[in-house]
Kinemage of the C-alpha trace (Angstrom):
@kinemage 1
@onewidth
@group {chain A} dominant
@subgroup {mainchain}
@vectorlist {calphas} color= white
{ca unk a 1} P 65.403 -14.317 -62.590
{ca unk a 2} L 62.766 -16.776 -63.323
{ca unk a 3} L 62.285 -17.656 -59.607
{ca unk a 4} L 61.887 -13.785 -58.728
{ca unk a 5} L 59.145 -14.123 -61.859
{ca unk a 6} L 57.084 -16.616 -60.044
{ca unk a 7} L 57.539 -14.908 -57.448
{ca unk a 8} L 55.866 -11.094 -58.693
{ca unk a 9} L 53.158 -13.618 -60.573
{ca unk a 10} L 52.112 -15.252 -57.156
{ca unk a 11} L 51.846 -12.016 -54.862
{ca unk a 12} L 49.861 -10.583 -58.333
{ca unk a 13} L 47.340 -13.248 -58.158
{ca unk a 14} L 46.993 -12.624 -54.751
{ca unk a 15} L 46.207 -9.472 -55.064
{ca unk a 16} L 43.796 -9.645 -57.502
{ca unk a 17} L 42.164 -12.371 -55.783
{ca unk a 18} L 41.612 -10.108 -53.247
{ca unk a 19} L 40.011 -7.881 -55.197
{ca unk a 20} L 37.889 -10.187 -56.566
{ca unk a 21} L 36.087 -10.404 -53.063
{ca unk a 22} L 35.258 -6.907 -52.870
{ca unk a 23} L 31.796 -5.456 -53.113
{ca unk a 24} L 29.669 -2.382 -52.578
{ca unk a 25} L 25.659 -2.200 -51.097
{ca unk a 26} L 23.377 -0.203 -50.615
{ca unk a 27} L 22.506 -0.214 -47.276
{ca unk a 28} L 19.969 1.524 -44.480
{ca unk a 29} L 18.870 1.515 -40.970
{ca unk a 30} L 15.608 1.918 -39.569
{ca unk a 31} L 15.412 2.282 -35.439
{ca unk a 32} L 11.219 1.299 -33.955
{ca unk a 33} L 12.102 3.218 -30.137
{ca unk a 34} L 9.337 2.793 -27.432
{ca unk a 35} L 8.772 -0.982 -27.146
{ca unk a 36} L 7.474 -2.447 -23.536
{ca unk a 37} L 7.324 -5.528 -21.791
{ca unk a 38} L 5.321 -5.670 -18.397
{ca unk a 39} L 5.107 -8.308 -16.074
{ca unk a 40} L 2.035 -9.179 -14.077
{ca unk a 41} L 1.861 -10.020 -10.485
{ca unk a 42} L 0.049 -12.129 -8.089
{ca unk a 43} L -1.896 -10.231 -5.320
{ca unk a 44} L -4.553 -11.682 -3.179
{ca unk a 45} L -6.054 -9.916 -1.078
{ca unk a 46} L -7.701 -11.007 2.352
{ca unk a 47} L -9.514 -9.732 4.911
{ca unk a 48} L -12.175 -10.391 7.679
{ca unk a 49} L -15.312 -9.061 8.621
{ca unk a 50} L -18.049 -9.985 11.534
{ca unk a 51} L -21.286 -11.025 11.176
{ca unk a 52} L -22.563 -7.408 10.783
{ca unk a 53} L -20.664 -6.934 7.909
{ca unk a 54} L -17.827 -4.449 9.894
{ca unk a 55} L -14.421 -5.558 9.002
{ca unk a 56} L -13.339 -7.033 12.571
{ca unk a 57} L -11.216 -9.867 13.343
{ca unk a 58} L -12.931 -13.524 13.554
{ca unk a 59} L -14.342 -13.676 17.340
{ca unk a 60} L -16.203 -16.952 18.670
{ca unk a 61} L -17.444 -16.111 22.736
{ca unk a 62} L -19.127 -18.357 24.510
{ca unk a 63} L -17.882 -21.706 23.331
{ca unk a 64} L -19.149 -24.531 24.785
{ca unk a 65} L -18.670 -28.678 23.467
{ca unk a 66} L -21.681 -29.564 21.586
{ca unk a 67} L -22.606 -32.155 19.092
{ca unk a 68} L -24.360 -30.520 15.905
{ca unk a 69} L -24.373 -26.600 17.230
{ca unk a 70} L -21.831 -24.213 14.914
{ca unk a 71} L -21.091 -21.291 16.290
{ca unk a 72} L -20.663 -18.150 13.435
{ca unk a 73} L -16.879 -16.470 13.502
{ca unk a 74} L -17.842 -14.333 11.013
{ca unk a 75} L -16.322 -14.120 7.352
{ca unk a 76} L -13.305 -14.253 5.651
{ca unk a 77} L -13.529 -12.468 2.100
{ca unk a 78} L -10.922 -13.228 -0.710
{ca unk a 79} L -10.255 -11.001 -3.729
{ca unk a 80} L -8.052 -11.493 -6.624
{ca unk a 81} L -6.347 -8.055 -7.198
{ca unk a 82} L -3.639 -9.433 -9.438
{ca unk a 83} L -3.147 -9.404 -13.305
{ca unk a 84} L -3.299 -13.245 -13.356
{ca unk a 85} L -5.642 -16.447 -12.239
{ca unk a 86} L -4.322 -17.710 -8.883
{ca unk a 87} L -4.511 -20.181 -6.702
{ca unk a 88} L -4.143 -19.973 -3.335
{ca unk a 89} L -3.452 -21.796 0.483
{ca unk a 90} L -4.085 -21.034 4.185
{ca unk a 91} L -3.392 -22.623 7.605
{ca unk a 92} L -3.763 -21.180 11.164
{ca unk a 93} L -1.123 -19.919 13.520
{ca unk a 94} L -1.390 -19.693 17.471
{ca unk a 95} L -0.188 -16.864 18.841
{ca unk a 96} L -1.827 -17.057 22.055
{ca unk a 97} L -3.629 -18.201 24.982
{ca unk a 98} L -3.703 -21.867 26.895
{ca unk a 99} L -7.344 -23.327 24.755
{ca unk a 100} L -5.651 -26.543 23.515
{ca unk a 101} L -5.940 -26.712 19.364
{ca unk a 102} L -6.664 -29.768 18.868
{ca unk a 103} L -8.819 -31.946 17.200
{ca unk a 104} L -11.926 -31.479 19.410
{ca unk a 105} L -12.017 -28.028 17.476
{ca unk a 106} L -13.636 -27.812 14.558
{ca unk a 107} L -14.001 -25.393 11.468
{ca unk a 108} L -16.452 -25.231 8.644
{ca unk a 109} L -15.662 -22.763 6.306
{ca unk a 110} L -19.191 -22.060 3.982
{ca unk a 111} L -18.056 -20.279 0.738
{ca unk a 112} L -21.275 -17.855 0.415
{ca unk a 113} L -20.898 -16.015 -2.633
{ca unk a 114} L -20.795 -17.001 -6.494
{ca unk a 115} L -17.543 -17.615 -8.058
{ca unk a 116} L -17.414 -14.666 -9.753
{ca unk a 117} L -19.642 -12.296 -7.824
{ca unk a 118} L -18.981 -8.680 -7.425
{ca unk a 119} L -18.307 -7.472 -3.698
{ca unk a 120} L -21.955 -7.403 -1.535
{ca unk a 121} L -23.332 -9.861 -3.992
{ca unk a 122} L -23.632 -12.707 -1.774
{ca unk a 123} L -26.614 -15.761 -3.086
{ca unk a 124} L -28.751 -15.863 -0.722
{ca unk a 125} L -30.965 -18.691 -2.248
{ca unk a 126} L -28.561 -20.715 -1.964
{ca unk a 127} L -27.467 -20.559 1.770
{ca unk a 128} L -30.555 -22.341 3.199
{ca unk a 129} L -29.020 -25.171 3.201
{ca unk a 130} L -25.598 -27.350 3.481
{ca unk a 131} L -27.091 -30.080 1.640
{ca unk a 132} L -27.530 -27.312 -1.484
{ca unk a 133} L -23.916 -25.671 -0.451
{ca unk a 134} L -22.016 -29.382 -1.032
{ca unk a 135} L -24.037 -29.684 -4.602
{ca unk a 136} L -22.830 -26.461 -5.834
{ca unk a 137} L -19.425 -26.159 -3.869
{ca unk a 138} L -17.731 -29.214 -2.991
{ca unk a 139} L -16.216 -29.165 0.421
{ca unk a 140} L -18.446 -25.996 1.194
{ca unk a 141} L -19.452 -27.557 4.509
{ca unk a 142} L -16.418 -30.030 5.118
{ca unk a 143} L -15.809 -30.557 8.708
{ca unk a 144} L -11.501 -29.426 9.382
{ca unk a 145} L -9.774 -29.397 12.266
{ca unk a 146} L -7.217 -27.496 13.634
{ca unk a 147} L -4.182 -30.093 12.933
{ca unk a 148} L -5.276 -30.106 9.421
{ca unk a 149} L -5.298 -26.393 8.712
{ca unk a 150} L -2.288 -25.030 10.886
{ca unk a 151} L 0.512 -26.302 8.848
{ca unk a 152} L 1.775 -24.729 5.732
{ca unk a 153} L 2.697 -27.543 3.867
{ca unk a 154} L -0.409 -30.136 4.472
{ca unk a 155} L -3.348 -27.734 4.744
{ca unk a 156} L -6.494 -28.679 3.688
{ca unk a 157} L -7.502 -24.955 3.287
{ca unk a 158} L -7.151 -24.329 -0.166
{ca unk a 159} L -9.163 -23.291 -3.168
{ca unk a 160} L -8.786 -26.838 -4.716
{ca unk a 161} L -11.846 -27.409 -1.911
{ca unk a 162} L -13.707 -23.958 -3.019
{ca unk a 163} L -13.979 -23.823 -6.464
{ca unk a 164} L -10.508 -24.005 -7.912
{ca unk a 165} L -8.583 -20.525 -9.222
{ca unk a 166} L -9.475 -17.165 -8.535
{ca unk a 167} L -9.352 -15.846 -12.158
{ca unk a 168} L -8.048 -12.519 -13.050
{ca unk a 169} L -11.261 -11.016 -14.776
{ca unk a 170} L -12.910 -8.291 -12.970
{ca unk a 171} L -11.764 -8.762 -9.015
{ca unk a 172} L -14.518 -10.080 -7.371
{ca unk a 173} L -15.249 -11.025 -4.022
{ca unk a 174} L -14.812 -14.740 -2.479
{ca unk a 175} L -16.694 -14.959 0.953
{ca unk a 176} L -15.697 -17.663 3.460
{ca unk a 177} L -18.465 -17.797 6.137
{ca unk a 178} L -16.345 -19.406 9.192
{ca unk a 179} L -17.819 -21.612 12.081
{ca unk a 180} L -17.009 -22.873 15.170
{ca unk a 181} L -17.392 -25.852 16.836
{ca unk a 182} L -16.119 -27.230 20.057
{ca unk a 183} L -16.699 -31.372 20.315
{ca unk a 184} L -19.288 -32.985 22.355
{ca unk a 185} L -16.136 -34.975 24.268
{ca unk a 186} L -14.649 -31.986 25.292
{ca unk a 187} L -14.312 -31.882 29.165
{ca unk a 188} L -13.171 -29.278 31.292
{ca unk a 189} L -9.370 -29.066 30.040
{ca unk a 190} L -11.003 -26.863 27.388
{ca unk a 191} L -13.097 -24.895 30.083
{ca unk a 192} L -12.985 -21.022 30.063
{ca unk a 193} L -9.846 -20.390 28.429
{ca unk a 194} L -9.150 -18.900 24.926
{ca unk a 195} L -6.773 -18.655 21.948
{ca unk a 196} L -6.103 -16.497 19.253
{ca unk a 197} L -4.281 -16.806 16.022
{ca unk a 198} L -3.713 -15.482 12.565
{ca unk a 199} L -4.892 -16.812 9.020
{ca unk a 200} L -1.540 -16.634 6.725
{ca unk a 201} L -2.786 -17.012 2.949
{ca unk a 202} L -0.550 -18.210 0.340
{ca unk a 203} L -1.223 -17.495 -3.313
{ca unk a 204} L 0.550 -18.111 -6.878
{ca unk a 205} L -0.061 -18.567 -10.512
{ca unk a 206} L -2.180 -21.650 -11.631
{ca unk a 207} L 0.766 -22.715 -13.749
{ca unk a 208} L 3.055 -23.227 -10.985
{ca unk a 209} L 3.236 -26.586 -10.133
{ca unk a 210} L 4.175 -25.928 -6.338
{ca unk a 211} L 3.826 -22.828 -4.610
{ca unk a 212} L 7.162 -21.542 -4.227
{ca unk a 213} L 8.833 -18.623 -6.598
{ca unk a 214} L 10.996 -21.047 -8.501
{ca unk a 215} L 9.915 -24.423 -9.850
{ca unk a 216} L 11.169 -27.963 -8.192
{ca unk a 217} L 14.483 -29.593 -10.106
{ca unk a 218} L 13.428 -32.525 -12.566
């Protein structure tokens, strides 16, 4: 008898202790609906245009070796139509003809606009000169040749050389006025024969440390 006492006593206690434990709340739910996240994007865009001001491919005829005469290609105009500042990269490929690319030809690539000038707003003052060009925009009238803009990893074509990032406040033009140059050793191996190529640009945030879409392992 006693141990079916202690028994009922136990399962009582726990089942008031249960009880114990048990509450009631007010409670309510409220549901904000409509909430957005958008992404931004990179987007530069590039084209060229000859020394008329027609958009036309960049064309040099006539070449000849020469030790101090650049010969215009016309330009190459940059505009950042992205949400976000950029930076950007851009080497030459050959995609045909027998002219040899190599170092006897020579770029300069004159940036002739401010850095953030609206399209056609080009500063004229300032294009007088190379000597005035290098003191506003470093590497404005560096000297490249081909081997060190045709590859995509070690060109020297890049807007570190033209004034840093593009930023992402009202697009604005970048002009790139290109010349030509072939050099004064040049013999006959170079005589009337031609090339052509492409420009490929590469462009990506300012944060990104490299300049592909996912960042190198640490």
């Amino acid at each position: 008898m006693k141990a079916y006492l202690v028994s009922f006593l136990l399962v009582g206690l726990a089942l008031g202790g249960m009880g114990l434990g048990t509450f009631a709340w007010f409670t309510d739910q409220e549901t904000v609906e409509n909430n957005v996240i958008a992404t931004g994007n990179v987007d530069l865009k590039a084209w060229t245009e000859n020394c008329w001001g027609r958009v036309a491919p960049l064309n040099v005829d006539n070449l000849v070796p020469s030790k101090n005469t650049w010969t215009p290609a016309g330009d190459i105009k940059l505009q950042n139509d992205g949400t976000v500042p950029l930076k950007w990269k851009a080497y030459l490929v050959k995609t045909g003809g027998d002219l040899p690319t190599d170092d006897k030809l020579e770029f300069k690539f004159k940036k002739t606009s401010w850095l953030n000038s609206a399209p056609g707003e080009a500063a004229a003052d300032i294009e007088a000169a190379d000597a005035e060009l290098d003191s506003l925009f470093p590497g404005a009238s560096k000297v490249y040749t081909w081997s060190q803009i045709s590859n995509a990893e070690t060109t020297e074509l890049n807007s570190d050389n033209f004034g840093g990032a593009m930023n992402d406040i009202n697009p604005f033009t970048r002009t790139l006025s290109v010349h030509v140059k072939l050099d004064e050793n040049a013999g006959n191996v170079y005589s009337n024969k031609d090339v052509t190529f492409k420009v490929i640009f590469i462009a990506t945030q300012t944060d990104n440390p490299g300049w592909a879409q996912t960042s190198p392992a640490v």
